[in-house]
MARZAZA-217397 format. One line per 8 residues: for each residue x, y, z of N, C-alpha, C. Coordinates in nm, 4 decimals. Example, Ala and Ser with C-alpha at 12.3 -4.5 7.8 and 13.67 -1.06 7.14 Angstrom:
1.3190/-0.5690/0.7800/1.2300/-0.4500/0.7800/1.3200/-0.3300/0.7800 ~ 1.2850/-0.2250/0.7080/1.3670/-0.1060/0.7140/1.2900/0.0030/0.7870
This chain:
9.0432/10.8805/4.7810/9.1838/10.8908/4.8198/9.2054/10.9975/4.9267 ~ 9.1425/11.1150/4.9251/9.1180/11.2158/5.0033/9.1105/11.1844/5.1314 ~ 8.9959/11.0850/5.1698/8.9719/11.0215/5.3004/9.1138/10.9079/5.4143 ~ 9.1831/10.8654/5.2812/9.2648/10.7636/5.3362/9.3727/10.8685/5.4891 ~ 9.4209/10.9638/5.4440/9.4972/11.0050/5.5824/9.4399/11.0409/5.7158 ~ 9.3079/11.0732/5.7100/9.2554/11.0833/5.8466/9.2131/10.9559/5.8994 ~ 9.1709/10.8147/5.7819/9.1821/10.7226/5.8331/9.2968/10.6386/5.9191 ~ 9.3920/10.6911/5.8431/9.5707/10.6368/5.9194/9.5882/10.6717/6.0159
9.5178/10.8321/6.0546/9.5608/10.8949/6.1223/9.4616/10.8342/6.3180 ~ 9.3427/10.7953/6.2330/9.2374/10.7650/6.3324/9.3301/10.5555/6.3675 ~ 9.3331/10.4841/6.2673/9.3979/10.3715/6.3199/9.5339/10.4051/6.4116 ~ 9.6182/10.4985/6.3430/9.7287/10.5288/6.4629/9.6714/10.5583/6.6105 ~ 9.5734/10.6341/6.6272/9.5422/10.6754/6.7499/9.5261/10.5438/6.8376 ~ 9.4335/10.4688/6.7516/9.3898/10.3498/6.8392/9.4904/10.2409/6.8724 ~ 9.5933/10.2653/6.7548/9.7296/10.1701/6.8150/9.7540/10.2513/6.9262 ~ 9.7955/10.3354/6.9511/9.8587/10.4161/7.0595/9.7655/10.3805/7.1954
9.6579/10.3534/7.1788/9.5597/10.3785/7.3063/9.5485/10.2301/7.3491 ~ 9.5640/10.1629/7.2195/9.5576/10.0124/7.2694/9.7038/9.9442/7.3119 ~ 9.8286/9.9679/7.3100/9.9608/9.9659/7.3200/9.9288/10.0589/7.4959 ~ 9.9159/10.1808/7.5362/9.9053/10.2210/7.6755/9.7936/10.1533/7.7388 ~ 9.6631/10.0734/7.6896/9.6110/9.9986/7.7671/9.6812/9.8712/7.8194 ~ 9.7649/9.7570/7.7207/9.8291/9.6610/7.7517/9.9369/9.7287/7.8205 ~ 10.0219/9.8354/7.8289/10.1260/9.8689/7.8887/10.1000/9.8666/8.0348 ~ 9.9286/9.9466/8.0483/9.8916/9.9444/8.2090/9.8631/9.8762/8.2696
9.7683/9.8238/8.1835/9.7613/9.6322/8.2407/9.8758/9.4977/8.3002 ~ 9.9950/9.5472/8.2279/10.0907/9.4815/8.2634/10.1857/9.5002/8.3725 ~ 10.1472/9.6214/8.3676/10.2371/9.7120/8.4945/10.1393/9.6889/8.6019 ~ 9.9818/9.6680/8.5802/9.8808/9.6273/8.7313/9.9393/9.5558/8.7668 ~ 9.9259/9.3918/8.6460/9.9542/9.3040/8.7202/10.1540/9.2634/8.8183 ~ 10.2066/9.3552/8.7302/10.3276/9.3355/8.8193/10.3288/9.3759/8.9349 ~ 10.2187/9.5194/8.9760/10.2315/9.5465/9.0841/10.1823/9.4325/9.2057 ~ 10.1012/9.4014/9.1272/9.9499/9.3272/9.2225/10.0503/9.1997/9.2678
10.1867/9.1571/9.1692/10.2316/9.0654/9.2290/10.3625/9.0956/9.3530 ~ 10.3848/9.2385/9.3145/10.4763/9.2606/9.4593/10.4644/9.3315/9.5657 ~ 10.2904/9.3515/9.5736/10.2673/9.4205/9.6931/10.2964/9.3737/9.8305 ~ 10.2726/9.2155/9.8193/10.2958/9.1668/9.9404/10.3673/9.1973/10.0314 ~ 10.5388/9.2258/9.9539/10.6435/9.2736/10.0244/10.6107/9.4485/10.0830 ~ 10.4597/9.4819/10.0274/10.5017/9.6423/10.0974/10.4112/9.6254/10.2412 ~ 10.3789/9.5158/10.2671/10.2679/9.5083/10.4070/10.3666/9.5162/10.5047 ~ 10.3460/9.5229/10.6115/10.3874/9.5508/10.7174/10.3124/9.4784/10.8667
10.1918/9.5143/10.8754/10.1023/9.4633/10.9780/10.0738/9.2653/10.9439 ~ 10.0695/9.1843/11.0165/10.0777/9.0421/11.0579/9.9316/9.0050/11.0826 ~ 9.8368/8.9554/11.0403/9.7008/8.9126/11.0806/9.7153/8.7993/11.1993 ~ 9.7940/8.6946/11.1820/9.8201/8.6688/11.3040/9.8407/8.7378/11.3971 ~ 9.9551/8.8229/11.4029/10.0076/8.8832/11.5470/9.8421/8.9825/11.5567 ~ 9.7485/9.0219/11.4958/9.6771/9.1471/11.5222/9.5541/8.9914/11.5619 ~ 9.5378/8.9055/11.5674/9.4589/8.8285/11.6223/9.4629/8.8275/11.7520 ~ 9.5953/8.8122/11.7750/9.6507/8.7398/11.9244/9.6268/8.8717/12.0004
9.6510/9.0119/11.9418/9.6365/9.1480/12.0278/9.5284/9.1460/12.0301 ~ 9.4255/9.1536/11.9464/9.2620/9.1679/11.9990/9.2375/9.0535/12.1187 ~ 9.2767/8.9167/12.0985/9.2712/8.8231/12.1725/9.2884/8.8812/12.3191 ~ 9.4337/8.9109/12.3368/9.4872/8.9882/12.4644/9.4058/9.0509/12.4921 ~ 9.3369/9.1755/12.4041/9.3100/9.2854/12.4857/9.1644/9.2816/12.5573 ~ 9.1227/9.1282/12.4782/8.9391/9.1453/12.4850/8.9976/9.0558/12.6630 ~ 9.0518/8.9676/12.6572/9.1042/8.9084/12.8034/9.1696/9.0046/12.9000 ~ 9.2105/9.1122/12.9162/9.2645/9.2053/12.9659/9.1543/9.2996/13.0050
9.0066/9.3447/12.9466/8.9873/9.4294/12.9340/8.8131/9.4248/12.9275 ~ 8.7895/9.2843/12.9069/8.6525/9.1918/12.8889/8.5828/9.3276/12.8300 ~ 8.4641/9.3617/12.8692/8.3694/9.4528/12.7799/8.4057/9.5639/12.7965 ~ 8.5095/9.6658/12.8204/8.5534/9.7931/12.8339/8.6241/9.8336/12.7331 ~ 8.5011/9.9075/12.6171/8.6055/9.8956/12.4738/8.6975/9.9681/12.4547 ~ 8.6662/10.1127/12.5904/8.8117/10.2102/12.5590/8.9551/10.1452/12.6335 ~ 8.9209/10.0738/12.7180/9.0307/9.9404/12.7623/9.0972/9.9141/12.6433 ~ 8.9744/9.8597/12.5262/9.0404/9.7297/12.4835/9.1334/9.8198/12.3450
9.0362/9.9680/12.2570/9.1199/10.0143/12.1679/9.2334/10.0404/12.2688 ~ 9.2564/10.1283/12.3664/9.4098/10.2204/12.3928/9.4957/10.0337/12.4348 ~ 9.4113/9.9797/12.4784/9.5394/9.8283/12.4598/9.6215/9.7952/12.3602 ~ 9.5301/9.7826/12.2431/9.5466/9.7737/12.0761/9.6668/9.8912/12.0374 ~ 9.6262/10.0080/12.0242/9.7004/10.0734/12.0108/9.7996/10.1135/12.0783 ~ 9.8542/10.1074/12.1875/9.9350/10.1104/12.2875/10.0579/9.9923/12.2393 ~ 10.0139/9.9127/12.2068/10.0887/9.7667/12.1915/10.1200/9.7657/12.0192 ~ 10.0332/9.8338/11.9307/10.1104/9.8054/11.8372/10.1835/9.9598/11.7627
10.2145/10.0661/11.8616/10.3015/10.1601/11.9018/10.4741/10.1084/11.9361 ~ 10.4269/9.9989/12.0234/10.5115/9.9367/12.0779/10.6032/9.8170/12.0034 ~ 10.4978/9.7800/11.9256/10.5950/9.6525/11.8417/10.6558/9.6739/11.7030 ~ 10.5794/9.7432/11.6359/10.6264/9.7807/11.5158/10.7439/9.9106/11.5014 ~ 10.8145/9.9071/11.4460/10.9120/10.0368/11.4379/10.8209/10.1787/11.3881 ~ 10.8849/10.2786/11.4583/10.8396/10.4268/11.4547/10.8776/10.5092/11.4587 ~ 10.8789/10.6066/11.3783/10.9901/10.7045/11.3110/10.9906/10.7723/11.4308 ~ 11.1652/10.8181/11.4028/11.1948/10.8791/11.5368/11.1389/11.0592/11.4621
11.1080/11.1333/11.5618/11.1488/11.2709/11.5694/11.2944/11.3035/11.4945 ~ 11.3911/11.2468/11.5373/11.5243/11.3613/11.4690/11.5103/11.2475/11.3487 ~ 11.4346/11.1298/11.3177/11.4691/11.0785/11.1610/11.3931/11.1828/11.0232 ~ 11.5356/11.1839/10.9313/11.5443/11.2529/10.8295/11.4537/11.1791/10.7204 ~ 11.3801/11.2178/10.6823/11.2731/11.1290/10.6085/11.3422/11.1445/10.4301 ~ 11.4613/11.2164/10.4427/11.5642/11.1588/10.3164/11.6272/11.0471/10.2807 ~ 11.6510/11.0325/10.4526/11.7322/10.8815/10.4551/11.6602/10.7526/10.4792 ~ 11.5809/10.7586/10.4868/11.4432/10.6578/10.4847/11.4681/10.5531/10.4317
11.4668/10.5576/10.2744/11.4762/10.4838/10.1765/11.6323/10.4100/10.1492 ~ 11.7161/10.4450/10.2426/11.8306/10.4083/10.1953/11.8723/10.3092/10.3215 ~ 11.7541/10.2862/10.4586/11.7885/10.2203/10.5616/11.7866/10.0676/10.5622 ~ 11.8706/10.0169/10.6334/11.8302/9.8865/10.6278/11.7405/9.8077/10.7635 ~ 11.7251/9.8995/10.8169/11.5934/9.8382/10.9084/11.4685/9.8727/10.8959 ~ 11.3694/9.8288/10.9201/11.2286/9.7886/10.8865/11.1593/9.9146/10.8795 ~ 11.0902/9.9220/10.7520/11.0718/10.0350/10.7060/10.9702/10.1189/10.8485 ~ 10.9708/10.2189/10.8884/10.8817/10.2398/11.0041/10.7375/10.2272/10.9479
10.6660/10.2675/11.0270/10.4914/10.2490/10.9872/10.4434/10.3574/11.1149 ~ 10.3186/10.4576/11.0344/10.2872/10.5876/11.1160/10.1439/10.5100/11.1903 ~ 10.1140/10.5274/11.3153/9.9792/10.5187/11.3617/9.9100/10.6171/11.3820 ~ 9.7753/10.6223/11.3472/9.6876/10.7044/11.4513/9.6889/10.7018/11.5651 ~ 9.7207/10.7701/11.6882/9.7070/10.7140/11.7955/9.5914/10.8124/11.9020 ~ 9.5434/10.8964/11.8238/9.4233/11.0337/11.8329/9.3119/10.9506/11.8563 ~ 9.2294/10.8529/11.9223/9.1702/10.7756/11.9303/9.0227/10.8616/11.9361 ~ 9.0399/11.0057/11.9430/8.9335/11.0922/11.9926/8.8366/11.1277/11.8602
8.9264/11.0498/11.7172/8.8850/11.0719/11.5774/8.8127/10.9646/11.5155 ~ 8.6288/10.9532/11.5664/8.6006/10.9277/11.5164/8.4761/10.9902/11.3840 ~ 8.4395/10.8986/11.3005/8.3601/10.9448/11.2077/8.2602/10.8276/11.1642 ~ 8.1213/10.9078/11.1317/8.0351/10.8099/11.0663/8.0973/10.7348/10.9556 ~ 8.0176/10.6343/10.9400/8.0850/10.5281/10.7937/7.9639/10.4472/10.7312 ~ 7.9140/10.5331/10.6030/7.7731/10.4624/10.5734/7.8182/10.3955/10.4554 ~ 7.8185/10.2608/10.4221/7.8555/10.1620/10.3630/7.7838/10.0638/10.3158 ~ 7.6975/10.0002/10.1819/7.6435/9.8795/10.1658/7.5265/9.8822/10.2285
7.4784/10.0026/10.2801/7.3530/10.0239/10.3516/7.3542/10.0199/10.4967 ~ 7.4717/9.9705/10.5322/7.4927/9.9489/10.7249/7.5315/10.0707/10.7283 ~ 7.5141/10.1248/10.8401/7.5759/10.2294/10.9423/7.6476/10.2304/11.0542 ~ 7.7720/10.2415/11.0754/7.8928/10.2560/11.1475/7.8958/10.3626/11.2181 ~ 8.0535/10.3520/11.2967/8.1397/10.4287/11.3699/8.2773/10.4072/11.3260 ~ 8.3678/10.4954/11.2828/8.5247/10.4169/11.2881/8.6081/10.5179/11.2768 ~ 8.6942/10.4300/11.3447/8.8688/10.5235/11.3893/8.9745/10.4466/11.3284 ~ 9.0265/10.5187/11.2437/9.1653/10.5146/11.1984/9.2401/10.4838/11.2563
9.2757/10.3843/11.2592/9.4653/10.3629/11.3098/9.5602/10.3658/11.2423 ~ 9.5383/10.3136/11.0980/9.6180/10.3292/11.0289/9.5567/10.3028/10.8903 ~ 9.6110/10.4472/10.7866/9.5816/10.3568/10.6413/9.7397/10.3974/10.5789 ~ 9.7755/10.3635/10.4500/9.8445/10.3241/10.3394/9.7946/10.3057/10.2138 ~ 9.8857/10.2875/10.0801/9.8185/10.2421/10.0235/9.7992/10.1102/9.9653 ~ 9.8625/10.0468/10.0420/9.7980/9.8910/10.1032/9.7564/9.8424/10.2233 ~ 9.7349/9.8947/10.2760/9.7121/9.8500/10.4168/9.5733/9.9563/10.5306 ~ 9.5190/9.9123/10.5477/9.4380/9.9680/10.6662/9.3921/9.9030/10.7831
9.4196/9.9861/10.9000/9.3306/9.9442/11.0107/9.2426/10.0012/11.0898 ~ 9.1000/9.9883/11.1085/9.0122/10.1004/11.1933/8.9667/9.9763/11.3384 ~ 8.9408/10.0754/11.3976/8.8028/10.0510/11.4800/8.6847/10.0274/11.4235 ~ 8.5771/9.9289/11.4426/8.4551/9.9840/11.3385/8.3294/9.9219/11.4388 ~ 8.2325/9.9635/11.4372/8.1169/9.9226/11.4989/8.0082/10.0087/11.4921 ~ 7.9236/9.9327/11.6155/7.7662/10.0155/11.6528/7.7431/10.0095/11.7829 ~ 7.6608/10.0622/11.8898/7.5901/10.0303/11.9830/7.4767/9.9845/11.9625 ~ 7.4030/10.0163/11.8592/7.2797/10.0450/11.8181/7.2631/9.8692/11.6899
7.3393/9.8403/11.6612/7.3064/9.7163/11.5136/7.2966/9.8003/11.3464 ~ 7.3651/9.6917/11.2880/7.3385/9.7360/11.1630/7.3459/9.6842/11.0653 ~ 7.3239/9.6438/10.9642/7.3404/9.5453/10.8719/7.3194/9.5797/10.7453 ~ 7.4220/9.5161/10.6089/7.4395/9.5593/10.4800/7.5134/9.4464/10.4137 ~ 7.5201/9.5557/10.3144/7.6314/9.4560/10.2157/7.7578/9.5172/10.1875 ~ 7.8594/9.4085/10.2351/7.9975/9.3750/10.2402/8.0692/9.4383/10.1688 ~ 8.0340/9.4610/10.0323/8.1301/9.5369/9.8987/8.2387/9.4501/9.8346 ~ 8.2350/9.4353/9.7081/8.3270/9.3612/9.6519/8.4700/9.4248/9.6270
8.5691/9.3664/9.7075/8.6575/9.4398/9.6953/8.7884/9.4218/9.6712 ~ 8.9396/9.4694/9.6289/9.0620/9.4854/9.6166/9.1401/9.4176/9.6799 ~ 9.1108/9.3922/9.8112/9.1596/9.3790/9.9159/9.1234/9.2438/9.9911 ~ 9.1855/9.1679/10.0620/9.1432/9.0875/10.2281/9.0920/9.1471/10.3449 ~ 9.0122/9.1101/10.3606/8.9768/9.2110/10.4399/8.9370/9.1039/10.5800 ~ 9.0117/9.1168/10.7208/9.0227/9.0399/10.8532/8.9105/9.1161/10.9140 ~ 8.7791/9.0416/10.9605/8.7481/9.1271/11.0906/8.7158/9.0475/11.1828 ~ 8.8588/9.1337/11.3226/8.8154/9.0542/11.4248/8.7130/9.1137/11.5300
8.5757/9.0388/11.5979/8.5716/9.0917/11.6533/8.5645/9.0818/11.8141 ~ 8.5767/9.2410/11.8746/8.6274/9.2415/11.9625/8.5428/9.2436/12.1024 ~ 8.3874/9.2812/12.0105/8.2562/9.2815/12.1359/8.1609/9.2349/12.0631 ~ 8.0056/9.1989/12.1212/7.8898/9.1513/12.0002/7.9175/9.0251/11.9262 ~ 7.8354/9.0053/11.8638/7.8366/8.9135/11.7272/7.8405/8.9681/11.6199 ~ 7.8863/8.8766/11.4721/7.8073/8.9533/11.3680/7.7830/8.8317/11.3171 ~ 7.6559/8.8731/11.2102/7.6421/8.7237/11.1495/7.6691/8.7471/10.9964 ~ 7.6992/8.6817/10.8981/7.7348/8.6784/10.7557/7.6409/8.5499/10.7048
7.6487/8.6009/10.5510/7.6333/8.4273/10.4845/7.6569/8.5037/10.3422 ~ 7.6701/8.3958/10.2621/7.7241/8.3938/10.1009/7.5813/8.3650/10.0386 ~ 7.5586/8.3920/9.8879/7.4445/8.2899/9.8247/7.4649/8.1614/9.8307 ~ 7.3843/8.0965/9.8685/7.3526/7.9369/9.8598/7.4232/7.8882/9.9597 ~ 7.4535/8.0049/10.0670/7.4474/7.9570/10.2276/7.3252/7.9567/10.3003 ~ 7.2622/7.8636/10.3305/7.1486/7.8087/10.3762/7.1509/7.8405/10.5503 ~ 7.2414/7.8956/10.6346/7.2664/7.8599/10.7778/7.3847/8.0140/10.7499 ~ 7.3030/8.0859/10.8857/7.4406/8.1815/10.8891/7.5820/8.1377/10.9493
7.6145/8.1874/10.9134/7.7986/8.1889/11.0288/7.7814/8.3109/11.1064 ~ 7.8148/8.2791/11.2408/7.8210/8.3602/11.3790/8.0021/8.3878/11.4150 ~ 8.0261/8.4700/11.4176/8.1215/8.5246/11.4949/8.1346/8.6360/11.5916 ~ 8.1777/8.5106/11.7191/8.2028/8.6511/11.8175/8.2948/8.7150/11.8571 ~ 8.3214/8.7123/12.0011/8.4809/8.8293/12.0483/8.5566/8.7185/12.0170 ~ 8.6847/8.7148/11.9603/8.8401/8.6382/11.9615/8.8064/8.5786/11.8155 ~ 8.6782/8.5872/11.7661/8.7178/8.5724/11.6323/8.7026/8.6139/11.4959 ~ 8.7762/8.6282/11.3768/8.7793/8.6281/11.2826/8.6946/8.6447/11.1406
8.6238/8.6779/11.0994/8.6088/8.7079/10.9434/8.7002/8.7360/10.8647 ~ 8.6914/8.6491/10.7693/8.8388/8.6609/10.6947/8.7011/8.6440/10.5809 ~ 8.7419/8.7705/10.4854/8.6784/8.8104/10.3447/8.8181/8.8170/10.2564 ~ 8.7764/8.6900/10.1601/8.9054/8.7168/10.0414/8.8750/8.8467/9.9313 ~ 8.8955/8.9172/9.8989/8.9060/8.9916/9.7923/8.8309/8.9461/9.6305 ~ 8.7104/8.9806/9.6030/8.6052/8.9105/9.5251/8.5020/8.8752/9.5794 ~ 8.5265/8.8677/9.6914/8.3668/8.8163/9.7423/8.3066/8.8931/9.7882 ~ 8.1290/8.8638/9.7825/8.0567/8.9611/9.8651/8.0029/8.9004/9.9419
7.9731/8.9471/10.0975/7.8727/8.9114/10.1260/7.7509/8.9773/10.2277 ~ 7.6846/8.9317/10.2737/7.5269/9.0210/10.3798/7.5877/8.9959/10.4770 ~ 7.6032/9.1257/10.5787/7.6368/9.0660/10.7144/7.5776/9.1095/10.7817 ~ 7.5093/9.1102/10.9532/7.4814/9.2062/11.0507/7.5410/9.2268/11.1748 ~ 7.5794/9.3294/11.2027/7.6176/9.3761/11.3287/7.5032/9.3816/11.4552 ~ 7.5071/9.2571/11.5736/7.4193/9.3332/11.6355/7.4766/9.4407/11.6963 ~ 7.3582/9.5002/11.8302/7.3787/9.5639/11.9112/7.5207/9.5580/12.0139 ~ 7.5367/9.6938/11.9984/7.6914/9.6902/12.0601/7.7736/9.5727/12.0208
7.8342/9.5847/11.8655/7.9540/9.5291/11.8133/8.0211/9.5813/11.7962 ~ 8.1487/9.5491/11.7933/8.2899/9.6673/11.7685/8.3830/9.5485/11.7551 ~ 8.4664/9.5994/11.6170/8.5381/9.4889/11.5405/8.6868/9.5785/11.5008 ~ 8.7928/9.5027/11.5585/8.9061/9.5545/11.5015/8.9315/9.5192/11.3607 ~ 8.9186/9.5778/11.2131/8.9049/9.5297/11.0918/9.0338/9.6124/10.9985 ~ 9.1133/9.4903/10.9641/9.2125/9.4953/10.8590/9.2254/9.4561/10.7665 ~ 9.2583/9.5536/10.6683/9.2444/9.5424/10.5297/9.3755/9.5014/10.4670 ~ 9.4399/9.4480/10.3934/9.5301/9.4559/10.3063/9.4908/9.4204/10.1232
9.5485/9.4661/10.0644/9.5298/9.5110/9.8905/9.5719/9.6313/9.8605 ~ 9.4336/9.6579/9.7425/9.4461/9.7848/9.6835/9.3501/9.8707/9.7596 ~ 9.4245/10.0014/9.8776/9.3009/10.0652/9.9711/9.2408/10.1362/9.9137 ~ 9.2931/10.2754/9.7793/9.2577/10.3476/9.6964/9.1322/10.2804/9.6572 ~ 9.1215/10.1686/9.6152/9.0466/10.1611/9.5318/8.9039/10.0757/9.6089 ~ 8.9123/10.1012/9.7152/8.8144/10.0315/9.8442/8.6877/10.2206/9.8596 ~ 8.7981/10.2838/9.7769/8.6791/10.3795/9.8899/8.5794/10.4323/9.7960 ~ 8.5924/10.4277/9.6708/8.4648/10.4457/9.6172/8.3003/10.4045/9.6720
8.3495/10.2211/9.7224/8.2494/10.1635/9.8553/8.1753/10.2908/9.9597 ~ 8.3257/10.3289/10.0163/8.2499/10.3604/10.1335/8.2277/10.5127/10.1169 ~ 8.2401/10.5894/10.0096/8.1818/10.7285/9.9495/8.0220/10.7207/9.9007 ~ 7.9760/10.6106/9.8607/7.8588/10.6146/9.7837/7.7713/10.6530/9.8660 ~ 7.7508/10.5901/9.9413/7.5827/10.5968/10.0357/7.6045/10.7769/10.0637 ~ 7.7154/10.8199/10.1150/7.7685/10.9503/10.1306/7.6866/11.0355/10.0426 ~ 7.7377/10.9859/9.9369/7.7154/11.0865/9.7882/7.5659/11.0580/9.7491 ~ 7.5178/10.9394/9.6996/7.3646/10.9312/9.6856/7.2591/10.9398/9.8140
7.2562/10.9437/9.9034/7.1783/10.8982/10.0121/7.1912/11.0015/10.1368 ~ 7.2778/10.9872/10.1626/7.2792/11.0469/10.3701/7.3286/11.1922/10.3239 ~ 7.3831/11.2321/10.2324/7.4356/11.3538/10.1828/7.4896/11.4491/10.3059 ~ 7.5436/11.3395/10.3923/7.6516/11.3889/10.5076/7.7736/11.4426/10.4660 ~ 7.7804/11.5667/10.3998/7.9318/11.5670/10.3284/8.0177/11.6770/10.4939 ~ 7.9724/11.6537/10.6204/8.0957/11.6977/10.6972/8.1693/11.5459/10.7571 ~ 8.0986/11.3937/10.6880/8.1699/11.2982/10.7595/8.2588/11.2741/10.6214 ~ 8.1812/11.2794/10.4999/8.2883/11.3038/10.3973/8.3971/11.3457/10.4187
8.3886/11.4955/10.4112/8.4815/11.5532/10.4338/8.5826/11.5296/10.5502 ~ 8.5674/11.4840/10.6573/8.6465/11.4404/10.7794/8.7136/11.2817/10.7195 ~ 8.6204/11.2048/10.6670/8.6536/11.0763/10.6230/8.7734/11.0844/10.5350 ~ 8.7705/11.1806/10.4044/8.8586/11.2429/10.3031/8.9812/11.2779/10.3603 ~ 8.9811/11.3438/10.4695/9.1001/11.4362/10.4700/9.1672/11.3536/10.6061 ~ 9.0918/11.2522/10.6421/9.1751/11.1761/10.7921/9.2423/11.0911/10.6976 ~ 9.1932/10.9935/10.6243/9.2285/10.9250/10.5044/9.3145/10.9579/10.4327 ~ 9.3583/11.0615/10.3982/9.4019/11.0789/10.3099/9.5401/11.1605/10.4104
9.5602/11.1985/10.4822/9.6476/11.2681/10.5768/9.7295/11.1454/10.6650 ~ 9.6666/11.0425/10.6647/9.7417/10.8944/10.7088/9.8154/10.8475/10.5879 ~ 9.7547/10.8507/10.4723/9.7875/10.7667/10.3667/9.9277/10.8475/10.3021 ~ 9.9668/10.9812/10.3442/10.0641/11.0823/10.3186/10.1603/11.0731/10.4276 ~ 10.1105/11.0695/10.5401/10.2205/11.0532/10.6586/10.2970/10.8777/10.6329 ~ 10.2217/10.8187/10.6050/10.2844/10.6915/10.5696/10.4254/10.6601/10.4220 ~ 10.3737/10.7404/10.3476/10.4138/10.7819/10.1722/10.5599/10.8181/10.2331 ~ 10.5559/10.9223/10.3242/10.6904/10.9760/10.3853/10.7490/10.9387/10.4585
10.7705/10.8309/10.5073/10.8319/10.7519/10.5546/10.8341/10.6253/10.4729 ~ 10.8468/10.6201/10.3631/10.8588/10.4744/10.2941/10.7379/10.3926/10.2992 ~ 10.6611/10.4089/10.3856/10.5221/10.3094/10.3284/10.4169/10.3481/10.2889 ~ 10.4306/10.2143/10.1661/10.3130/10.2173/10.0742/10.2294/10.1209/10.0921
């Protein structure tokens, strides 16, 4: 009889823990169903700008980013200087959206075993867009992830394939990789590729991916650290102005 109250006491706990697991779970999935409305950036319209800029600008990639960014400075709304970031939330025009436009910020990006270059244009915490490439080639694995993830690219090839793809898929400048969210797959970058690549989902939860090789392997912790705090200094400038 002695034993019975720490037993009550141990089943209460686990009601409690199992009641805040279904509570969080339910609240994921509500989120997961109204993120849509917090995007902002158009995969179409960011097709047609790489499109433009690779025709504007043919192999001159600092052409083709300050095109990119120049133009979507230009189309999307952007917080003014005298806007009060109190009244933000209470506006009825389109929520603004912050860019990188420091194009001078880049950082290594060791990922899935490939090795990169990439510049921020913009993250959130749904939404990202970098620069990403090599001069040099590189090739890995994709990461299963949160998110859609668009890459267009803008110089090079890359090649991909899935299991029990027998024949790669080639994509070059003006087009597309479109990765749904769940899938993985092998891709390679050759020599001198550079891909304008947008993400939309859950971004938080994308970067564990691209921390690992960091943390086990290249034990580069000053691109860490630059990666961390560019990341995370976009994803705050955005927060304050209404986007998430």
């Amino acid at each position: 009889m002695a034993g019975k109250p720490a037993d009550d006491n141990c089943v209460t706990k686990w009601g409690y823990r199992l009641m805040l697991l279904c509570l969080a779970y339910v609240a994921c999935q509500w989120l997961d169903k109204i993120k849509d409305g917090w995007y902002v950036l158009n995969p179409t319209h960011l097709q047609s700008l790489a499109k433009d800029a690779i025709a504007v600008h043919g192999e001159n990639m600092n052409g083709i980013i300050n095109h990119i960014v120049t133009n979507l400075t230009t189309e999307y709304p952007q917080l003014s200087p005298s806007t009060s970031l109190w009244t933000i939330p209470f506006q009825k025009s389109p929520s603004p959206i912050v860019f990188n436009t420091d194009s001078s910020e880049w950082v290594f990006n060791n990922a899935g075993g490939a090795m990169g270059a990439m510049y921020i244009i913009h993250a959130s915490v749904t939404e990202y867009l970098i620069i990403f490439g090599t001069p040099l080639g590189t090739e890995g694995h994709s990461g299963l992830h949160t998110a859609d993830d668009y890459f267009h690219i803008l110089q090079g090839e890359q090649w991909v394939f899935e299991p029990g793809q027998l024949t790669k898929t080639v994509y070059g400048p003006g087009t597309v990789n479109l990765m749904k969210r769940g899938v993985a797959r092998q891709y390679k970058m050759h020599e001198g590729c550079w891909a304008l690549e947008y993400a939309r989902g859950w971004i938080p939860l994308m970067l564990p991916f691209g921390y690992a090789d960091a943390l086990s392997s290249t034990l580069d912790y000053v691109t860490l650290y630059r990666t961390t705090v560019w990341t995370a200094r976009e994803i705050i400038k955005n927060l304050l102005v209404g986007k998430i």
